[in-house]
Rosetta silent file (secondary structure, phi, psi, omega in degrees, C-alpha in Angstrom):
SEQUENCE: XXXXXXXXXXXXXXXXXXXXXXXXXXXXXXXXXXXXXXXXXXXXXXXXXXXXXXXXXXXXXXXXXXXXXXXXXXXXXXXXXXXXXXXX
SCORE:     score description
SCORE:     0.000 S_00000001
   1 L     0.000  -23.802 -175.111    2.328  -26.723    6.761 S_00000001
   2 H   -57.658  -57.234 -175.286   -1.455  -26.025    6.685 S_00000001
   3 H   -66.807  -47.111  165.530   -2.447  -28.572    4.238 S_00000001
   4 H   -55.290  -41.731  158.917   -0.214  -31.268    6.735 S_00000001
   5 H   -62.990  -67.571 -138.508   -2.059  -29.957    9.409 S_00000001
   6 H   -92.038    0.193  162.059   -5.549  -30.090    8.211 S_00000001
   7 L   -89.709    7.558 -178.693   -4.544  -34.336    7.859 S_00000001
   8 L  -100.606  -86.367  174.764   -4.729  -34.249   11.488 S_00000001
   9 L  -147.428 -143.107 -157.887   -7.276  -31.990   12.849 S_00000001
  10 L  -115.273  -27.380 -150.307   -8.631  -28.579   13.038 S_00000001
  11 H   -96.956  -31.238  176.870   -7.131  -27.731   16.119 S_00000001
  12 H   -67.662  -40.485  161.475   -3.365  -28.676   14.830 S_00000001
  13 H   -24.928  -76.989  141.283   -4.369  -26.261   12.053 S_00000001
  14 H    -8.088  -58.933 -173.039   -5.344  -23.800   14.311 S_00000001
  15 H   -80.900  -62.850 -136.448   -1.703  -23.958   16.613 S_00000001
  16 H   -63.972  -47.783  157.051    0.322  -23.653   13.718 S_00000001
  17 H   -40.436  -40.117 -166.309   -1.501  -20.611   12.984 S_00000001
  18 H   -76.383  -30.218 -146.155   -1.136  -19.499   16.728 S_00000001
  19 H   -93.979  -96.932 -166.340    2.977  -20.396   16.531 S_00000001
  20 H     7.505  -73.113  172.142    2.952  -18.825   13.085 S_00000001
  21 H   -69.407  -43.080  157.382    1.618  -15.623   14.176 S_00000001
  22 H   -30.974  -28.268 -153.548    2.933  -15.533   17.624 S_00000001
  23 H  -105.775  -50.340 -169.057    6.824  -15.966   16.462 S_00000001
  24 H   -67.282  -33.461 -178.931    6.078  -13.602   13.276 S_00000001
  25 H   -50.210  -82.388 -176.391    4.116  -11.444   15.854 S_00000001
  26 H   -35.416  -70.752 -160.138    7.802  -10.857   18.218 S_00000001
  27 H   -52.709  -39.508  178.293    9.907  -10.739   15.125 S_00000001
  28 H  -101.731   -9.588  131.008    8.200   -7.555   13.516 S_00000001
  29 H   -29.330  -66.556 -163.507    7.890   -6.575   17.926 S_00000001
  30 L  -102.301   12.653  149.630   11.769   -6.070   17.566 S_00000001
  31 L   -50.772  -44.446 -161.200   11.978   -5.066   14.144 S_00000001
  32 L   -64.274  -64.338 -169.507    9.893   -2.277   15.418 S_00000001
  33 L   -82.240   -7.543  114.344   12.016   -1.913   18.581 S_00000001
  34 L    10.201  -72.146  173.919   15.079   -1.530   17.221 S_00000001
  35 L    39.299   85.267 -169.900   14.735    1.239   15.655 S_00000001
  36 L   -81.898   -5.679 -127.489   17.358    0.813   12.824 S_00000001
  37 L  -116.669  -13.232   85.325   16.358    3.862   11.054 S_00000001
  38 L    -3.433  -38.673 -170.614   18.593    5.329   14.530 S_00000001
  39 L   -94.848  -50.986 -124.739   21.546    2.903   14.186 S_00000001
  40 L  -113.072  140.882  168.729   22.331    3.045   10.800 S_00000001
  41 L  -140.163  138.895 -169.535   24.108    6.116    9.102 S_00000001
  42 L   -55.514 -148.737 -155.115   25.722    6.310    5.510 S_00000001
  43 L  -114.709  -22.584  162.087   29.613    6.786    5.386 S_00000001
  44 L  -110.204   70.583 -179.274   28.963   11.079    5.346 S_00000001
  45 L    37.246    6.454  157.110   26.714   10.628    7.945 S_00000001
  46 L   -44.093  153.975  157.796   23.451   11.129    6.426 S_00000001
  47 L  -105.503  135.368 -170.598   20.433    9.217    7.265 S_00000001
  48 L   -58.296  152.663 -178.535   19.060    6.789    5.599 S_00000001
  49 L   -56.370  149.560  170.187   15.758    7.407    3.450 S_00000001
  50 H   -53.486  -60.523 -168.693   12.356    6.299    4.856 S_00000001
  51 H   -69.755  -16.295  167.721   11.985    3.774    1.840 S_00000001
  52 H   -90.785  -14.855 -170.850   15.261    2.292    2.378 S_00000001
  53 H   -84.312  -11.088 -166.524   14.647    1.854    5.854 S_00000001
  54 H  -108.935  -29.708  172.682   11.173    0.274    5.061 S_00000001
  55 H   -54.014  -35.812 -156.255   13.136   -1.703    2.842 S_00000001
  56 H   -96.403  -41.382  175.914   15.546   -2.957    5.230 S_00000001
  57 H   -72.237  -35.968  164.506   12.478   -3.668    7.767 S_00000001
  58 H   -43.060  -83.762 -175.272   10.608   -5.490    4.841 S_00000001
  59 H   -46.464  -35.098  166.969   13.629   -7.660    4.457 S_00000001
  60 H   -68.162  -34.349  155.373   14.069   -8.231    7.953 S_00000001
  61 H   -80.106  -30.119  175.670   10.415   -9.776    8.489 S_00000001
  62 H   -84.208  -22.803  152.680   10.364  -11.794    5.892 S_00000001
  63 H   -98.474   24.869  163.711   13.745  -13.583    6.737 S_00000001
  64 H   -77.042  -23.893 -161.912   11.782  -13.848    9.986 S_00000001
  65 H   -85.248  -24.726  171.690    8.839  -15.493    8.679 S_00000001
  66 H   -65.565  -44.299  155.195   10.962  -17.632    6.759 S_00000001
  67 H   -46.012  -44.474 -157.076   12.849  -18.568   10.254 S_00000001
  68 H   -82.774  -45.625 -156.179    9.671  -19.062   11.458 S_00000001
  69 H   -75.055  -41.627  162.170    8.077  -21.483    9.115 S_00000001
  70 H   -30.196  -78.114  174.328   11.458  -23.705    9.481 S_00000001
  71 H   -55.799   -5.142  179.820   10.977  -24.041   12.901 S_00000001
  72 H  -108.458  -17.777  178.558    7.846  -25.005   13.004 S_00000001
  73 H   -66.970  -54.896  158.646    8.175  -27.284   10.203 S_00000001
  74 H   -38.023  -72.809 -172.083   10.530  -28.884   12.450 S_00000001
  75 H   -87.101   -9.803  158.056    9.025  -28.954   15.464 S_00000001
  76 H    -8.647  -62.795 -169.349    5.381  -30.110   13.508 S_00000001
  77 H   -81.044  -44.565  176.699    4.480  -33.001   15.199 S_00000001
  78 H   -31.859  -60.027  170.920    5.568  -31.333   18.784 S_00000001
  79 H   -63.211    6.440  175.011    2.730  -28.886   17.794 S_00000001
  80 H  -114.187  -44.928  159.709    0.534  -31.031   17.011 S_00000001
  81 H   -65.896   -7.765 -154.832    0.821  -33.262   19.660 S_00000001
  82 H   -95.522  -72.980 -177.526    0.683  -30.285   21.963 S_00000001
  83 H   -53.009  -31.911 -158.367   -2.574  -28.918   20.572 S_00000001
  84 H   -78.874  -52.396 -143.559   -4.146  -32.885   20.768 S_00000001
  85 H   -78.634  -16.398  175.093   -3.107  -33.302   24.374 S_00000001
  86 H   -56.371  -55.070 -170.886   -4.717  -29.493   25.265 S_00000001
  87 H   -78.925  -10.731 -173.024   -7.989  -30.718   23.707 S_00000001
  88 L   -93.841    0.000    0.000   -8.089  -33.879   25.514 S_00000001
């Protein structure tokens, strides 16, 4: 998405970044805020391990970021036109 960007300008570079982080930014917000490592309990009511729970948070941002880059992939030229009409 960068390299697509950077045939435009600097500044669509730049917003993609800003989306990018901004969306990925929320997504590990309510990963956080959640608090799964609360919800979730095995079947004799133990709690789950720290490392599975950082697993399970792992997994959970990354098929945010993956969410994320889709949509923006999408919506590309919106953001691009968006950042152009900002600078003008």
């Amino acid at each position: 998405m960068l390299e697509r960007g950077q045939q435009y300008s600097t500044q669509a570079v730049d917003s993609i970044k800003n989306r990018y982080r901004e969306h990925v930014g929320f997504c590990a917000f309510m990963i956080d805020k959640n608090k799964i490592e609360e919800r979730l309990e095995m079947d004799d009511g133990k709690t789950l391990t720290p490392e599975i729970v950082e697993q399970i948070k792992t997994a959970d941002l990354e098929n945010g970021c993956e969410t994320v880059c889709g949509m923006i992939s999408d919506f590309f030229e919106y953001i691009r036109t968006e950042t152009e009409e900002t600078v003008a």
